[in-house]
N, C-alpha and C positions, 0 to 999 in steps of 0.2 A: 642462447636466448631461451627466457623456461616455458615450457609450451603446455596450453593447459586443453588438455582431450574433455570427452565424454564421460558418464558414470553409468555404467548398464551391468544388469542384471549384476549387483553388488561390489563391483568393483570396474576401476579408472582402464578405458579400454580406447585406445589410439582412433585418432580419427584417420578416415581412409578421403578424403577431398581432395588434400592440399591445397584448401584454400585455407587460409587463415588471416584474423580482424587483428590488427595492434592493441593491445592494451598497454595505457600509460599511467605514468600516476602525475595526475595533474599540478602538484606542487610545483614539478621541476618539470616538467612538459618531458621528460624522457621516458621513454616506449621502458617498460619492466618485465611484460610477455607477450604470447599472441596466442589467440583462442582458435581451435578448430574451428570450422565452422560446414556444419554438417550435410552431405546432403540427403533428397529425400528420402533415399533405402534407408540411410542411417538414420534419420529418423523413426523412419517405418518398424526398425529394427527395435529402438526403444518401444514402441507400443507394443511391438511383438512381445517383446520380454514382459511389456507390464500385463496386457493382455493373458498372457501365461500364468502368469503369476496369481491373479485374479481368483481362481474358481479355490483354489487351497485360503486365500490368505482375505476369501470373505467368509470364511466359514473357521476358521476363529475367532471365539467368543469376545464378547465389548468387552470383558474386563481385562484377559489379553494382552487384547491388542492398547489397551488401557495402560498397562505394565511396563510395556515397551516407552510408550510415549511420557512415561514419567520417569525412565532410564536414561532417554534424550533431552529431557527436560534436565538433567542433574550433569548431564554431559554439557549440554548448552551454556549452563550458568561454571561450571567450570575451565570452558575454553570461551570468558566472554569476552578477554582482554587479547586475547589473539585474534577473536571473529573481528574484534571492535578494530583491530592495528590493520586486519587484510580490506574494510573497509575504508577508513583513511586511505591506504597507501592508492588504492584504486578508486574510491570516488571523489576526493579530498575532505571532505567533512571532518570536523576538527572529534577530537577523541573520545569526548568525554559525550557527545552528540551517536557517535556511533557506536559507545554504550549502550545509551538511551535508546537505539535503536534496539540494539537485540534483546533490551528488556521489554521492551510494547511486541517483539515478535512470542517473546515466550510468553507472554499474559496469552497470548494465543493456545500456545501447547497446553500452559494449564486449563485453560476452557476445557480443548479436546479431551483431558484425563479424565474428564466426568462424562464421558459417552455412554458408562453403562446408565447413567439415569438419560442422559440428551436423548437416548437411542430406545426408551422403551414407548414409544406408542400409544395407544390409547385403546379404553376397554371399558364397554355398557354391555351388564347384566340384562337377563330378561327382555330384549330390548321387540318380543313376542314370547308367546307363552313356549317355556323351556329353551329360546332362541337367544343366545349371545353373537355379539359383534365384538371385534376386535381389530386393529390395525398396525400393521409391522411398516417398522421404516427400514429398507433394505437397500444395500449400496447400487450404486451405478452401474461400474464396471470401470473400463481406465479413464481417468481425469487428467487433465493439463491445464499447467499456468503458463501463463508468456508474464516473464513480470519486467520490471522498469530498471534505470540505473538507480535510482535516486534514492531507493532502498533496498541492496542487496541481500538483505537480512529479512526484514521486515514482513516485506509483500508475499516474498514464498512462505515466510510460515504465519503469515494470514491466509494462505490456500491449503498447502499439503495436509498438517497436522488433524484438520478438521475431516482432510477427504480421506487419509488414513484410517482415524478414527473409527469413520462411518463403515470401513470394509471396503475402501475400492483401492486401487494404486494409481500410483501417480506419474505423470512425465514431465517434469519441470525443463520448462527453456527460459533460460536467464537472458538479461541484457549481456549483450558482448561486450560492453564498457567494462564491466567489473565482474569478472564469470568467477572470480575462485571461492566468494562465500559461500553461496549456494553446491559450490562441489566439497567445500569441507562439511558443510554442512549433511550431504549425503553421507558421508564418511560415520560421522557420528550414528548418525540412525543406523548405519549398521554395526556400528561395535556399541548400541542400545539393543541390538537382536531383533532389526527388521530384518524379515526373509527375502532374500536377492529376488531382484526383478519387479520387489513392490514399489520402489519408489529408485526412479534413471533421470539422470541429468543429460541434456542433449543442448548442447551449446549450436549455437547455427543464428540464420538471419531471417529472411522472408521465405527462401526456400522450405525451411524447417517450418517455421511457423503454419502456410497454408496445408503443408500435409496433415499437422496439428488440430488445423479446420476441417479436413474432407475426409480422414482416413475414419472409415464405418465405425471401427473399436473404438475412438474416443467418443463417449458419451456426454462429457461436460467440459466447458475450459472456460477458465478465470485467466482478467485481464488487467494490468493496471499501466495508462499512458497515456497518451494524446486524445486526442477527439474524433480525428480523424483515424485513426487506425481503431479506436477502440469500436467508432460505428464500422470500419470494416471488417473486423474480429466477426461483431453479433452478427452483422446481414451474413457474413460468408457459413459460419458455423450454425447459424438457426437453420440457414437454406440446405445445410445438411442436415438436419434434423438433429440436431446437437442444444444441451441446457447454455445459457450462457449469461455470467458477468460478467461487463467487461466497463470497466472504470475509465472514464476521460479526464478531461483540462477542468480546471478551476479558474475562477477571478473572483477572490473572497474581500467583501467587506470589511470592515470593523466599523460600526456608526458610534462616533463620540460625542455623548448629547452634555448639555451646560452643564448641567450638577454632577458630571462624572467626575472620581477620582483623577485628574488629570494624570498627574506624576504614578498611578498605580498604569492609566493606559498606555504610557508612555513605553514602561519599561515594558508591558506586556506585546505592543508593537514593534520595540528594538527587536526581542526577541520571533517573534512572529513573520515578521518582514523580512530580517537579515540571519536566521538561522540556517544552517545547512545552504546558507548560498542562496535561499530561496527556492533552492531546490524542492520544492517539494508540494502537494497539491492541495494541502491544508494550511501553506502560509498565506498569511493576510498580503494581500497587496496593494489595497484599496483602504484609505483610512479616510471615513465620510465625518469631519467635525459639522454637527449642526448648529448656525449662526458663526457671523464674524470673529466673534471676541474667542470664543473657542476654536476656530480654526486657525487665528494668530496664535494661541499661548499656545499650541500642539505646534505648530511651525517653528517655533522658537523652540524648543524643551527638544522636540526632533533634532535640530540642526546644534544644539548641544552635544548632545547624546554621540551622535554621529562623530562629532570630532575627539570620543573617547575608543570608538568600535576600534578592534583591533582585530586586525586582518592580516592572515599568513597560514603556513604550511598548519596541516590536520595534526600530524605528528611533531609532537617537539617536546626536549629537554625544559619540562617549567611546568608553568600554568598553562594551561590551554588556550587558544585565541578565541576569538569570539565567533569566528566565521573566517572558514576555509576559500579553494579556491572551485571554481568552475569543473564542469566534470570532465570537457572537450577544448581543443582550442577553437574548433568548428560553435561549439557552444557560447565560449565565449565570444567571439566574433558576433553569433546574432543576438547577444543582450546588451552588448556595444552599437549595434544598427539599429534595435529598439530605443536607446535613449536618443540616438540622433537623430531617429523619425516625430520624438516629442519635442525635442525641439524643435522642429520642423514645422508639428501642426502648432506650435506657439504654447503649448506648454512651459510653465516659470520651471526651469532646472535649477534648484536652489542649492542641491551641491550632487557634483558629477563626478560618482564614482570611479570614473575613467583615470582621470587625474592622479588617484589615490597614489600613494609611494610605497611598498611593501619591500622590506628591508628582504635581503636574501633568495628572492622571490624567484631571481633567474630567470629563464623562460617558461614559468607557472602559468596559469590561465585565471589571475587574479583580477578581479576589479574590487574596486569599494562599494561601500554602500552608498544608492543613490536615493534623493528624496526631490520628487515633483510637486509640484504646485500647482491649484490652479487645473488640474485638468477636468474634463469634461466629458461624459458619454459618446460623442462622437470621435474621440478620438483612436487611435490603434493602439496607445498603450492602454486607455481603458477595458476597449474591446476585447483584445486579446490577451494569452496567458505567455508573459514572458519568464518565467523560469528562472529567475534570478534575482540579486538586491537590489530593487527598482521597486519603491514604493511609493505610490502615488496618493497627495491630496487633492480629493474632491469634494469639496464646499457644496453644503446640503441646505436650507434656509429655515428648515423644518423638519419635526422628524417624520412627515407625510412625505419630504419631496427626496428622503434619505430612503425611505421603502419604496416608496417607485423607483426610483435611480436603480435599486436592487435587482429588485422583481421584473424589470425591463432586461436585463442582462441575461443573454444564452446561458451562460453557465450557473447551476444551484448548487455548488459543492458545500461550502461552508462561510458560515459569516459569526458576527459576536456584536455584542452590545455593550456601552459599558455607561452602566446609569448608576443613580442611586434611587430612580424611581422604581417599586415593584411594576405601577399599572403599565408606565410604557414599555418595562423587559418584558411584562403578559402581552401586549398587545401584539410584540415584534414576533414576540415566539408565536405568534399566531397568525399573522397575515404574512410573512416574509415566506417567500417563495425558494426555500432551500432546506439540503436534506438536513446538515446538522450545526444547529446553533450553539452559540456560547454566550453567557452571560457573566458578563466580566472574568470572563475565561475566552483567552485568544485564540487560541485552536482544539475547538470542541471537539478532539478525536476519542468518541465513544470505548471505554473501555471494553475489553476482549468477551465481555458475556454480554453484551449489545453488540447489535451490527453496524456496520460500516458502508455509507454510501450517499451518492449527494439524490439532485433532482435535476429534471431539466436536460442538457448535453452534458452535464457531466457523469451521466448513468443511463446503460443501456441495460438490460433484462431489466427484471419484477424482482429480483433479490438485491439483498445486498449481502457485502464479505462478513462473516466472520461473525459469532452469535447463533444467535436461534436462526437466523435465515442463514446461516454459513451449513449448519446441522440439514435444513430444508433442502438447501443446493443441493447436499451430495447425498441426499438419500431420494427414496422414489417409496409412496404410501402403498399399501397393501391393505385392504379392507378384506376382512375374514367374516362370515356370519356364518353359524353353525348351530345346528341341534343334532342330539345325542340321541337315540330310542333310550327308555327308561326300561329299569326291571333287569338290566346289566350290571353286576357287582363282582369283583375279585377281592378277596380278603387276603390281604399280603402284609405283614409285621414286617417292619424297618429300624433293625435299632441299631445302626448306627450312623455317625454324623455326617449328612450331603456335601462332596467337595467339586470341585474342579476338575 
């Protein structure tokens, strides 16, 4: 069985627990490895090393450390069809999606390759007679992510690349569902020429994690997952005096008002709803048609569509399927108890995934794609964020009672419009009570030189990931004011050219 350790101080170093998590690959529901899974000393251990590592590798210069990350960036996009194959085989997400993924992870890394301009500060002359002020942005010290299954690529390098950057190191804890990208991933940064101990992978569970939270040397940690864990990340890590993002649950709209391209919403809701499984915290799961006659011809054109989705393994000889399988059998089981709870509260189940027949499928952790009718704010698949291809209509009668419906809801992660009116997309973009909107764009995921993050439960700190506020996270201001006595000069000729 191939067993996948820790990554410390620059290289793959056994873990000492014996405890170890199964890892499968969900197509075929057979176990492929198992992950160490750490505990607290070896945890501890990783901060040690990155702690260490610290006071040399913030004291190389931003363009640098600049160098490196544009060595990684060329390593990345050369091993992207193997990152993209170790994703599949362990999350299930179909191939050509977990492309797609480590391409939105590296818009990231190139943001970070511009740190010597992100990273310089600000600066007023005279600001009193012969008196300048200036301010440096200078790193943290060690940072950690805890990231999710759902994007093993993705979410860590929307945290490391940015905290590298800035000058601090890092101690990534991956989900134990799918540990080996983030470890190959490590690999690369060092045959890019990070220096060992700036950047440890420490695979583990909730043990690892609180140490993560308490341990003094961490100064910051990015999070991205549930709701509940994500509020227990910030209270536990604020209460130790620790920076913190930490990302939760989404339940995104799409409101489809009369004059919208119907057939353009359609296809942009196949893909939005039923992508990656639904796995993931920027798909639509809520499609609000305004008035009748628009919420029949979206019913109809859906339950079309649906009977072309093509559902099966991530990996395969052809064309790609449209939508892989679940990432757990545990997983699958609760998005199968979530459609039989809408039946339940009387929700129309107008075609139940469950059903679905996937050719070869064995014992995968597949369902179909599912499409509700008919539901309503009170209910639990409204309310809550089920994680999978369960898409629900909820019938809006106006676009007054489609913004309420919204803005009433815990969760502000992301929502979309799809009109062909300007005044109503101005109106939404401005009353709707969530972080990032799309206008006739399905899933608003702000590109890497904007940040990333919702409102509401599904964001805890004042920052968001990745952008100008990713730069803000992992540095800390330094305010300089200074005057000089006058009447002091040294005359020194310089003739030749300033280097590195």
């Amino acid at each position: 069985m191939n067993q996948i350790h820790h990554f410390l101080n620059g290289s793959i170093v056994e873990g000492r627990s014996q405890r170890f998590a199964p890892v499968y690959n969900p197509a075929t529901g057979e176990q492929s490895a198992q992950v160490a899974l750490a505990t607290a000393d070896e945890t501890r251990d990783a901060v040690r090393q990155a702690h260490d590592a610290f006071a040399a590798w913030s004291r190389v210069s931003p363009l640098k450390r600049s160098r490196i990350l544009f060595k990684f960036k060329a390593l990345v996009e050369a091993h992207t069809d193997e990152l993209a194959a170790m994703i599949s085989r362990e999350h299930g997400k179909v191939f050509s999606d977990a492309k797609g993924e480590v391409t939105r992870g590296l818009e990231v890394v190139e943001f970070a390759c511009g740190i010597p301009h992100l990273q310089k500060g600000e600066h007023s002359m005279n600001v009193g007679t012969g008196v300048d002020s200036y301010s440096m942005m200078q790193p943290l010290g060690v940072c950690a992510g805890i990231s999710p299954f759902n994007f093993p690529a993705m979410v860590p390098m929307w945290m490391f690349p940015i905290a590298l950057a800035c000058g601090n190191t890092f101690v990534m804890k991956p989900s134990e569902k799918d540990p080996s990208t983030p470890m190959r991933l490590a690999e690369l940064l060092k045959e890019a020429g990070l220096p060992d101990g700036v950047f440890n992978v420490v695979n583990g569970d909730k043990e690892s994690v609180d140490v993560l939270l308490t341990d003094e040397r961490v100064q910051a940690v990015s999070f991205v997952g549930s709701t509940p864990i994500a509020e227990y990340i910030y209270a536990t890590a604020s209460a130790h005096g620790k920076r913190v993002q930490a990302l939760g649950g989404a339940k995104n709209h799409m409101v489809i008002m009369p004059d919208a391209d119907l057939d353009q919403a359609v296809d942009a809701l196949m893909g939005a709803a039923y992508g990656s499984a639904g796995e993931r915290c920027m798909a639509i799961s809520v499609a609000v048609p305004v008035g009748e006659q628009t919420a029949q011809r979206l019913r109809e054109k859906l339950i079309a569509r649906l009977e072309t989705l093509r559902v099966g393994p991530g990996l395969v000889d052809g064309p790609d399927n449209d939508m892989g399988p679940l990432v757990t059998k545990e997983h699958l089981e609760k998005v199968k108890g979530y459609i039989a709870t809408g039946v339940e509260e009387g929700a129309e189940l107008v075609v139940d995934g469950r059903e679905a027949v996937i050719e070869g499928s064995g014992d995968g952790y597949f369902v179909g794609g599912t499409l509700f009718d008919r539901v309503t704010p009170g209910m639990r698949i409204h309310a809550e964020e089920i994680f999978g291809p369960v898409l629900a209509i909820a019938r809006a009668a106006s676009f007054d009672d489609a913004v309420a419906m919204i803005n009433a809801h815990e969760y502000g992660n992301g929502t979309a419009i799809f009109t062909r009116d300007g005044d109503a997309a101005r109106q939404y973009c401005e009353q709707i009570q969530v972080g990032m909107v799309g206008v006739n764009v399905p899933i608003p995921v702000p590109m890497a030189f904007h940040s990333f993050g919702g409102w509401k439960r599904s964001l805890f700190g004042p920052l968001h990931m990745h952008g100008p506020d990713g730069v803000r996270f992992n540095t800390r201001m330094k305010t300089i004011t200074q005057r000089w006595p006058s009447g002091i000069r040294e005359e020194t000729n310089h003739f030749t050219m300033p280097t590195l």
